[in-house]
C-alpha positions as a Python dict, from the first residue, in 0.01 Angstrom:
ca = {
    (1, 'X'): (0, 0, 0),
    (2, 'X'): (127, 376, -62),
    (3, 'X'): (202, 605, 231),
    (4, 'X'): (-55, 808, 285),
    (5, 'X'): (70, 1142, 144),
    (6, 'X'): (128, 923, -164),
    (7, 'X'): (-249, 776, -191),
    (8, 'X'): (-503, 1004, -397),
    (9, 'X'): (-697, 1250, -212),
    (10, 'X'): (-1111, 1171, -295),
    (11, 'X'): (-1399, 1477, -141),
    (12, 'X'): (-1713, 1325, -24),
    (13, 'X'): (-2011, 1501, -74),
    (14, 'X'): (-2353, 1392, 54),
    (15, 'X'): (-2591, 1580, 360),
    (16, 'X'): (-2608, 1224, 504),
    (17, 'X'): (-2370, 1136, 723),
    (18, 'X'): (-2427, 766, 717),
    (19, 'X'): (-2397, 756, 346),
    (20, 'X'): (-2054, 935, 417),
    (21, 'X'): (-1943, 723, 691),
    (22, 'X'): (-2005, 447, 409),
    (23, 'X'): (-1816, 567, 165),
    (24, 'X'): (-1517, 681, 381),
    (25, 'X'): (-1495, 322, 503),
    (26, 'X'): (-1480, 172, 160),
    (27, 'X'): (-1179, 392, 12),
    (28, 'X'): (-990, 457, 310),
    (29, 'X'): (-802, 162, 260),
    (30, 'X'): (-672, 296, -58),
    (31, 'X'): (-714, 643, -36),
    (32, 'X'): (-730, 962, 137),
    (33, 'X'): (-1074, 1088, 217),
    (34, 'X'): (-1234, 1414, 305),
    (35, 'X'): (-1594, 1506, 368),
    (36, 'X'): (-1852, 1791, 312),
    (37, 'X'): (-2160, 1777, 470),
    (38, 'X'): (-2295, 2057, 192),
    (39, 'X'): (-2264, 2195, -179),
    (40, 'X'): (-2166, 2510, 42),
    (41, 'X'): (-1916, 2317, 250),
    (42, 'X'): (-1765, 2131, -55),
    (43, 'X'): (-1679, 2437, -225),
    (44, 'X'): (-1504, 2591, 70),
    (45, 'X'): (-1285, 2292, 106),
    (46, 'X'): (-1186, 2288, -259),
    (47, 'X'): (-1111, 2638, -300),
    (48, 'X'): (-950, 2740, 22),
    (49, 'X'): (-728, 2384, 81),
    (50, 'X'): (-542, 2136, -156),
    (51, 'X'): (-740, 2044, -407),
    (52, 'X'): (-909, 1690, -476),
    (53, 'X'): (-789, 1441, -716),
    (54, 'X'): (-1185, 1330, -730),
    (55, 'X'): (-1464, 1439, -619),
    (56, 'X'): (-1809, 1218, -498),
    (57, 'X'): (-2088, 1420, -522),
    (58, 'X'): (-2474, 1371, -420),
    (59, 'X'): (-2715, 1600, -622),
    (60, 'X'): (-3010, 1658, -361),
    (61, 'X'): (-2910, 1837, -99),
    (62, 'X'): (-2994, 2136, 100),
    (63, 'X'): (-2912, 2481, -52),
    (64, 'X'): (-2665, 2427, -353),
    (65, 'X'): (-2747, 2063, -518),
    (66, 'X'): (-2466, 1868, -686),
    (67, 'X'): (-2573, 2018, -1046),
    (68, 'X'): (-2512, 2390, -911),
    (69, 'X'): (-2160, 2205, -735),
    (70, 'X'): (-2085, 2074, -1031),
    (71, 'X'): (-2112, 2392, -1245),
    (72, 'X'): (-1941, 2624, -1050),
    (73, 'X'): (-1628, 2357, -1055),
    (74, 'X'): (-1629, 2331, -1435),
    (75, 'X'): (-1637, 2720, -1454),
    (76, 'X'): (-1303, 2837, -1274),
    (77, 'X'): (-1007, 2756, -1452),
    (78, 'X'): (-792, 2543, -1116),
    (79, 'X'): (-1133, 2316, -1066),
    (80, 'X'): (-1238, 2245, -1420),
    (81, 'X'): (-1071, 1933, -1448),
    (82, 'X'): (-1120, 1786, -1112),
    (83, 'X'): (-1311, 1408, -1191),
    (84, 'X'): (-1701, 1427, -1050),
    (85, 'X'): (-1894, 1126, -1011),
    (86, 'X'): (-2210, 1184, -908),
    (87, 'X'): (-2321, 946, -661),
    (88, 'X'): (-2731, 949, -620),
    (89, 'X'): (-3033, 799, -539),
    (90, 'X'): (-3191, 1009, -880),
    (91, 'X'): (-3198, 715, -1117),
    (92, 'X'): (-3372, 882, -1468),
    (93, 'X'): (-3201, 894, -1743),
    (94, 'X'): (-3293, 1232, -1772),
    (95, 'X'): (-3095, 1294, -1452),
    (96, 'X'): (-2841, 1114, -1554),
    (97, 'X'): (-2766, 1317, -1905),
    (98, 'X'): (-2795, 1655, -1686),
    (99, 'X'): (-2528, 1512, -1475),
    (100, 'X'): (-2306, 1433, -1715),
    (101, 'X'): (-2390, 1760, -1945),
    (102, 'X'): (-2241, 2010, -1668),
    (103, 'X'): (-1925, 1773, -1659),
    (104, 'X'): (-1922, 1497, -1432),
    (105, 'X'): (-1711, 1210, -1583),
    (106, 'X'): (-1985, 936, -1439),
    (107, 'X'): (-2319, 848, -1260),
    (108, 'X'): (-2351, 589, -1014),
    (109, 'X'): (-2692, 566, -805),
    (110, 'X'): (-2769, 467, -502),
    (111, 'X'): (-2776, 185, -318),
    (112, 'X'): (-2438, 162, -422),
    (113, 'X'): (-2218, -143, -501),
    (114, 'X'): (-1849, -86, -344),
    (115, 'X'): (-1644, -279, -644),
    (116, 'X'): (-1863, -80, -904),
    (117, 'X'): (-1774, 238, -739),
    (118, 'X'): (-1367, 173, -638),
    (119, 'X'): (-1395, 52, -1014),
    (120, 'X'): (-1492, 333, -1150),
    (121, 'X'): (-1240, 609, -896),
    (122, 'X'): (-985, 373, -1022),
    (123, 'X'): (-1080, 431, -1346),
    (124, 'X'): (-1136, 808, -1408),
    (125, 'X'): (-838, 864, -1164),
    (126, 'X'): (-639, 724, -1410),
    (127, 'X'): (-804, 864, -1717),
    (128, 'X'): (-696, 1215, -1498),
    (129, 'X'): (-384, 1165, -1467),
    (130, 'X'): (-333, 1086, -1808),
    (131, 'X'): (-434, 1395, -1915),
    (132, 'X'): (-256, 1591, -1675),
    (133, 'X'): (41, 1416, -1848),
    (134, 'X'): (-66, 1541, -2166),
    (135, 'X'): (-44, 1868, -2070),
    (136, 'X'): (270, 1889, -1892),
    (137, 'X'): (413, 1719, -2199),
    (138, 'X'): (204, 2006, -2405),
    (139, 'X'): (400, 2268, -2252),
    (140, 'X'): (726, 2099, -2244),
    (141, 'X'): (692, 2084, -2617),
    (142, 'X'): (573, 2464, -2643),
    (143, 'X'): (881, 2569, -2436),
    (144, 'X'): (1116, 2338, -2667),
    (145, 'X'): (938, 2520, -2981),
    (146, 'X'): (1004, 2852, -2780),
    (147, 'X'): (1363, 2754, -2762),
    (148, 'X'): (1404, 2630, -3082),
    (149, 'X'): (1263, 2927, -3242),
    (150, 'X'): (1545, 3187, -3066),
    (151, 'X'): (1777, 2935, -3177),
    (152, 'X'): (1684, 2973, -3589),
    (153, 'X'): (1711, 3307, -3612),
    (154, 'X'): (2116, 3298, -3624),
    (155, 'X'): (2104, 2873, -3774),
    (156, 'X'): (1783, 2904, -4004),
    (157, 'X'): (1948, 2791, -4293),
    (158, 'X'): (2138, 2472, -4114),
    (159, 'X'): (1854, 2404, -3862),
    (160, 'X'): (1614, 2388, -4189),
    (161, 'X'): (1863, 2137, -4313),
    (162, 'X'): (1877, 1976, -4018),
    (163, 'X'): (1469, 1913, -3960),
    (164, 'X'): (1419, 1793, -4324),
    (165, 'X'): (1671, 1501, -4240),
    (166, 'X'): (1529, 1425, -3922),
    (167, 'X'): (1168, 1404, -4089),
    (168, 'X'): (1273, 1199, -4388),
    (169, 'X'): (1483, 1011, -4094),
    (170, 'X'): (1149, 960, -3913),
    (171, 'X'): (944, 845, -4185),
    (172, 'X'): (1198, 602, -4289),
    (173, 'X'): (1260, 456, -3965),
    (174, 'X'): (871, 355, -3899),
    (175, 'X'): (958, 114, -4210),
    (176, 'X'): (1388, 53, -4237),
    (177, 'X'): (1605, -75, -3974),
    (178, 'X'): (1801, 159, -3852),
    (179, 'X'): (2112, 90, -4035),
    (180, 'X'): (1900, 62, -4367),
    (181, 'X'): (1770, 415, -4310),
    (182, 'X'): (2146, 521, -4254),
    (183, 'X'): (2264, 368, -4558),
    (184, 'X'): (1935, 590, -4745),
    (185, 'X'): (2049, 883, -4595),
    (186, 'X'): (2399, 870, -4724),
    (187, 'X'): (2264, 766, -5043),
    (188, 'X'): (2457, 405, -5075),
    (189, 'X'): (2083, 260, -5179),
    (190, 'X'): (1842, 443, -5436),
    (191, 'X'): (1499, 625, -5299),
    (192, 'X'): (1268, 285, -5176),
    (193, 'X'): (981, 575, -5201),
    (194, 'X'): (1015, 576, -5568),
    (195, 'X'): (759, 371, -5708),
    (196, 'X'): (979, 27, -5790),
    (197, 'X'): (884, -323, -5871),
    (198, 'X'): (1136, -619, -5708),
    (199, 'X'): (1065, -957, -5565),
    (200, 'X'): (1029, -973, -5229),
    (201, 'X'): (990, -1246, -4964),
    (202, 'X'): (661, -1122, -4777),
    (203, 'X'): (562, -1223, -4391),
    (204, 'X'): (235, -1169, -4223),
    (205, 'X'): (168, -1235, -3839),
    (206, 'X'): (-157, -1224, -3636),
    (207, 'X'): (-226, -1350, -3328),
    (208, 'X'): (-507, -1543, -3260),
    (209, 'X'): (-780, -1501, -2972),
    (210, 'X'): (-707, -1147, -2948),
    (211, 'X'): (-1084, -1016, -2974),
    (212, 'X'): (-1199, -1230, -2752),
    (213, 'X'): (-909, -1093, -2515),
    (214, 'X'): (-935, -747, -2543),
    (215, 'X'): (-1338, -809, -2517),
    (216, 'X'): (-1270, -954, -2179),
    (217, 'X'): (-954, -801, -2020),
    (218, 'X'): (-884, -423, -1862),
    (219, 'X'): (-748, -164, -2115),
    (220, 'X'): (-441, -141, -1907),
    (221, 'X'): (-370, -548, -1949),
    (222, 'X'): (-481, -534, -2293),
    (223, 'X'): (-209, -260, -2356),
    (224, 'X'): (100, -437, -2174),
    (225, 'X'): (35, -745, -2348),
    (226, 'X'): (34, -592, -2671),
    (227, 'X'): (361, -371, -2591),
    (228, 'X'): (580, -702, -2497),
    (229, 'X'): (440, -915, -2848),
    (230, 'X'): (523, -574, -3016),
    (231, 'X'): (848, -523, -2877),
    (232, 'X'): (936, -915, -2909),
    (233, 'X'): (859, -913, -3259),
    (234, 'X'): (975, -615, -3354),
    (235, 'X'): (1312, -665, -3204),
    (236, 'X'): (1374, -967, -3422),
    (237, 'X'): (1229, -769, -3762),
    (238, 'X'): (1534, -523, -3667),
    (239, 'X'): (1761, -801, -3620),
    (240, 'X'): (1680, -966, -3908),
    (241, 'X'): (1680, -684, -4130),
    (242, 'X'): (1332, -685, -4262),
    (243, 'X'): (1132, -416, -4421),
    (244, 'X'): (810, -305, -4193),
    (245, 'X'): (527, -266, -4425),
    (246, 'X'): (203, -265, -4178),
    (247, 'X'): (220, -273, -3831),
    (248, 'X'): (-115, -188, -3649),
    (249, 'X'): (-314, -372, -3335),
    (250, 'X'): (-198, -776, -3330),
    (251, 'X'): (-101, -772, -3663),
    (252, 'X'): (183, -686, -3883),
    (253, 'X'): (381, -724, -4259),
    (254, 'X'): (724, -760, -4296),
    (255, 'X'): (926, -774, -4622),
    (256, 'X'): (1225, -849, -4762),
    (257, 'X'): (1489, -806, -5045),
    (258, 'X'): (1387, -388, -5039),
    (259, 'X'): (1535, -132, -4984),
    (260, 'X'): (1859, -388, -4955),
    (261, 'X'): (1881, -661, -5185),
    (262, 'X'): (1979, -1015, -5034),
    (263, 'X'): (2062, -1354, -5175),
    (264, 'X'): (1774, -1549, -5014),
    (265, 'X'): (1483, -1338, -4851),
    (266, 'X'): (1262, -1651, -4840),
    (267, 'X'): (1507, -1827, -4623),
    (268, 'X'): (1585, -1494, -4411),
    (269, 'X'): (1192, -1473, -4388),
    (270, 'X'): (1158, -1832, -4239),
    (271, 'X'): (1445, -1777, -4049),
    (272, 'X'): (1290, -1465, -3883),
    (273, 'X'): (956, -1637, -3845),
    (274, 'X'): (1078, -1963, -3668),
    (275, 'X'): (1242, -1682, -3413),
    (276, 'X'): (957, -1559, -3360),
    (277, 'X'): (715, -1824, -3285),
    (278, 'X'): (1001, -1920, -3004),
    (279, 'X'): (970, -1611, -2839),
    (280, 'X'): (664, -1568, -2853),
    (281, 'X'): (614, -1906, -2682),
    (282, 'X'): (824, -1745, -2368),
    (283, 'X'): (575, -1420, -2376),
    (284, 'X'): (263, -1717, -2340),
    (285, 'X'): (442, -1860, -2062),
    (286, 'X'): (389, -1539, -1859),
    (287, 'X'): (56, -1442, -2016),
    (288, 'X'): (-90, -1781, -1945),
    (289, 'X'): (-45, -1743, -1491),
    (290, 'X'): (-237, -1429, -1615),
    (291, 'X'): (-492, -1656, -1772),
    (292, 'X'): (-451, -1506, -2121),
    (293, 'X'): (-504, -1739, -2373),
    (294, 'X'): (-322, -1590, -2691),
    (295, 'X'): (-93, -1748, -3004),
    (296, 'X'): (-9, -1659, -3319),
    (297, 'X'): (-9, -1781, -3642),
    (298, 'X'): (242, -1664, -3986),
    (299, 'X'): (218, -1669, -4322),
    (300, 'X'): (548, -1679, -4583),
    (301, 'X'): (536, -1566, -4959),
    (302, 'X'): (762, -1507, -5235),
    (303, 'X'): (716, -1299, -5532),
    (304, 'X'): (685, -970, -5745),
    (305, 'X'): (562, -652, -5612),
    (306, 'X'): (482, -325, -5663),
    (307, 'X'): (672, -95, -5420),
    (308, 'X'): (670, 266, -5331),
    (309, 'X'): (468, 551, -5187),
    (310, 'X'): (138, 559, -5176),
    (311, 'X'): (-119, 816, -5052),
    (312, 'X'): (-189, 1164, -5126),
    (313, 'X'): (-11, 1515, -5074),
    (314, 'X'): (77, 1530, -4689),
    (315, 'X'): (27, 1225, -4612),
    (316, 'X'): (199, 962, -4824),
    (317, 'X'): (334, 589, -4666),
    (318, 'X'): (535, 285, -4794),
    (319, 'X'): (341, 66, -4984),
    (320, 'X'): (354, -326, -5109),
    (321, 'X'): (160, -412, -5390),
    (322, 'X'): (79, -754, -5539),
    (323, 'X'): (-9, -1101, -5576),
    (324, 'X'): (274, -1232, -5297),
    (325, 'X'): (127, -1000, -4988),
    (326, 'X'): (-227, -1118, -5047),
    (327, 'X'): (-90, -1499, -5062),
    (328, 'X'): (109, -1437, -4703),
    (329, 'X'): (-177, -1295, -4570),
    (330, 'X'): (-442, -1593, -4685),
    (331, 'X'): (-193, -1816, -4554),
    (332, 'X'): (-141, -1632, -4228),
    (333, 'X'): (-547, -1632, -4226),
    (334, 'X'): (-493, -2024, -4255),
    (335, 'X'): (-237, -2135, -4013),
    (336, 'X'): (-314, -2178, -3672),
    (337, 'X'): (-196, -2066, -3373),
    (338, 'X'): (180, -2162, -3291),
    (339, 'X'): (188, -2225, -3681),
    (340, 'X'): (427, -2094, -4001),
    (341, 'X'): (232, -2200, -4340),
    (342, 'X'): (463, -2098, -4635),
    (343, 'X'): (368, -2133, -5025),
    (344, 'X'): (561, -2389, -5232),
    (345, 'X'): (772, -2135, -5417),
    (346, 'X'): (904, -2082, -5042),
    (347, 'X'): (918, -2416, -4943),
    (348, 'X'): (1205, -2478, -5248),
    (349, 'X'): (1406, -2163, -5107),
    (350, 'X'): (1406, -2330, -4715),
    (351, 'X'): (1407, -2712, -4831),
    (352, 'X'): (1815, -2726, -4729),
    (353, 'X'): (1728, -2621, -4366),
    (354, 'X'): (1374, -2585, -4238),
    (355, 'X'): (1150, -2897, -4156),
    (356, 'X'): (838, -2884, -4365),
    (357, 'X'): (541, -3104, -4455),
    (358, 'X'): (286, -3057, -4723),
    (359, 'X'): (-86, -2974, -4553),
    (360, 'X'): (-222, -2981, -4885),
    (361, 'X'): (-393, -2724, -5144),
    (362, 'X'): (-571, -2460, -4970),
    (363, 'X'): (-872, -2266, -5170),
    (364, 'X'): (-784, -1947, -5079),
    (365, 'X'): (-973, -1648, -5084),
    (366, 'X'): (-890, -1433, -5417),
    (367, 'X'): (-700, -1739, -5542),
    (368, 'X'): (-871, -1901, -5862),
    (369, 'X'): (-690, -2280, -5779),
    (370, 'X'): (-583, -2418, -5479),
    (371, 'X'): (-255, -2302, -5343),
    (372, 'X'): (-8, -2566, -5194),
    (373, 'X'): (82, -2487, -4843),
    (374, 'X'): (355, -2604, -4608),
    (375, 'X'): (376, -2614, -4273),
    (376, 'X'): (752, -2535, -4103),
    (377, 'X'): (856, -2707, -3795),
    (378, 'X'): (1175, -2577, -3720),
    (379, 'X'): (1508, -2666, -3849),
    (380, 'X'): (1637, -3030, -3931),
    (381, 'X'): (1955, -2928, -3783),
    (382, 'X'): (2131, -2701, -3614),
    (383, 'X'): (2193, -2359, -3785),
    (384, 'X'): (2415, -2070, -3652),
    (385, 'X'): (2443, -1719, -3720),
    (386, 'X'): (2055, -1652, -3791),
    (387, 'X'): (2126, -1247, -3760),
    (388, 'X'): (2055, -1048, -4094),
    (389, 'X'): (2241, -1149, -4366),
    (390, 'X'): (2479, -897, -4566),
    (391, 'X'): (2298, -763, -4852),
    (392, 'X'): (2480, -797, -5212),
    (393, 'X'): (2781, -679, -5339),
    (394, 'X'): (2812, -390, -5609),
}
């Protein structure tokens, strides 16, 4: 448990003092509690003391009623955005939208339920806090403009310089490893934004039982779960050297053989793939004491594409194009969890080192005849130095 100067502080407002004797015992474990006995009293406390990180507030009461509370807190600029829940025995819906019209973040009625209502504190707390975050961040970038500004009036021309590398830097990077982006930027490789047509090795991942997860689970679970498969994954697309097409939610595409070109991107791709599924059986090892029930399934292609920018003045991305990303993706639709399905034009390009079996001709979505699959089961012997490979000579 915090100390107490640590714990949030939480106003109680209700002209009944067994309803705040009720209240006061439920939180006090967790946090710091004061009590107003009036609207009058309430707005005494919060103006003349510290002010409340939340505030409970019952609408009937003599003289001002929680509404008029409420409304005079959301009109001075160092109360606006203090949390109210309403906490009342007025259970209309029209009550209900008033409340939440003049600003309260929530509306719980009376008889109240103790886990819906530490639930909720917990919950708007942290919304709160959040945005108090925002804002000191807001001003921390305003001062860093401020500064930045002073600073271009004697460097405009090399700061200019400087910016327009960092954003094409940026932009790069959200695709490129980083030593991909640095060989761009020196210009070793041509533009990869030019519109350009190579054949890749594509890779699509997806985990599976992630709806049903995020349907069920907290925000804040649902969000550290998805930062350790991202940053698992995504550490071995760096390693390997692959090109990050799509990355968005539990899904992603990788690609290689562009920007750099490479002997064998189907057998990089594999590579990079088997890596993953093992590591992503160590995350499930810690998700499943949790009782999260996730895997993930890949899908390998080789073939042409179309590659380039794509989009529209201001707001242009790196793009794949053909055939061989819509096969990786049907077979990553296919495969199931803990699985790697790769087409037969991959299977010839991995034969020397990857375990494979034939599952047989899928009928594929967009795919006029069925498509052989094959499904990889690691390595039928021992291979070493699984990093990136060197991209080709001049």
């Amino acid at each position: 448990m915090p100390a107490a100067e640590e714990r949030p502080t939480i106003l109680i407002v209700d002209d009944t003092p067994s309803n705040l004797d009720v209240l006061v015992e439920i939180l006090k474990p967790d946090y710091r509690t004061k009590v107003a006995i009036s609207g009058e009293r309430a707005l005494e406390l919060v103006l003349t003391g510290a002010l409340p990180d939340l505030i409970l507030l019952d609408i009937m009461m003599p003289g001002l009623s929680g509404y008029e509370v409420c409304k005079r807190l959301k009109a001075g600029p160092a109360t606006r955005n203090i949390p109210v829940i309403f906490v009342t025995a007025m259970s209309e819906v029209e009550d209900e939208t008033k409340g939440l019209e003049i600003g309260g973040v929530d509306y719980v009625t009376k008889p109240i339920s103790p886990p819906i209502v530490k639930a909720r504190i917990k919950t708007h707390l942290a919304v709160s806090e959040q945005a108090r975050e925002l804002e000191r961040m807001v001003v921390k970038l305003e001062a860093q403009a401020v500064a930045l500004s002073q600073f271009n009036q004697t460097l405009e021309r090399r700061v200019a310089e400087g910016v327009g590398q960092l954003e094409r830097m940026s932009r790069l990077k959200r695709f490129f490893s980083p030593s991909v982006v640095d060989l761009m930027l020196s210009g070793s490789v041509d533009d990869p934004l030019k519109s350009h047509r190579r054949e890749i090795a594509a890779v699509f991942v997806d985990l599976r039982g992630f709806t049903a997860f995020t349907e069920t689970s907290d925000p804040e679970d649902v969000m550290q779960v998805i930062g350790q498969y991202h940053e698992g994954m995504g550490r071995l697309v760096m390693a390997y050297g692959g090109t990050l097409e799509h990355f968005a939610g539990d899904g992603m595409m990788i690609f290689f053989n562009d920007p750099i070109e490479i002997t064998n991107p189907a057998a990089v791709a594999v590579k990079m793939a088997i890596a993953m599924q093992e590591c992503f059986a160590t995350l499930v090892l810690g998700w499943i004491r949790r009782g999260y029930t996730l895997s993930m399934g890949i899908g390998v292609a080789q073939g042409y594409a179309t590659i380039g920018a794509i989009g529209f003045e201001g707001r242009r991305d790196y793009g794949v194009i053909g055939t061989v990303t819509n096969l990786a993706a049907r077979l990553c639709g296919e495969a199931t969890g803990g699985q790697i399905l790769i087409s037969q034009r991959v299977m010839g390009f991995v034969a020397d080192f990857a375990k494979t079996d034939l599952i047989g001709e899928l009928h594929l979505k967009g795919f006029h005849r069925p498509v052989p699959a094959y499904a990889v089961h690691g390595y039928t012997e021992t291979v070493e130095n699984l990093t990136a490979p060197s991209s080709k000579g001049p």
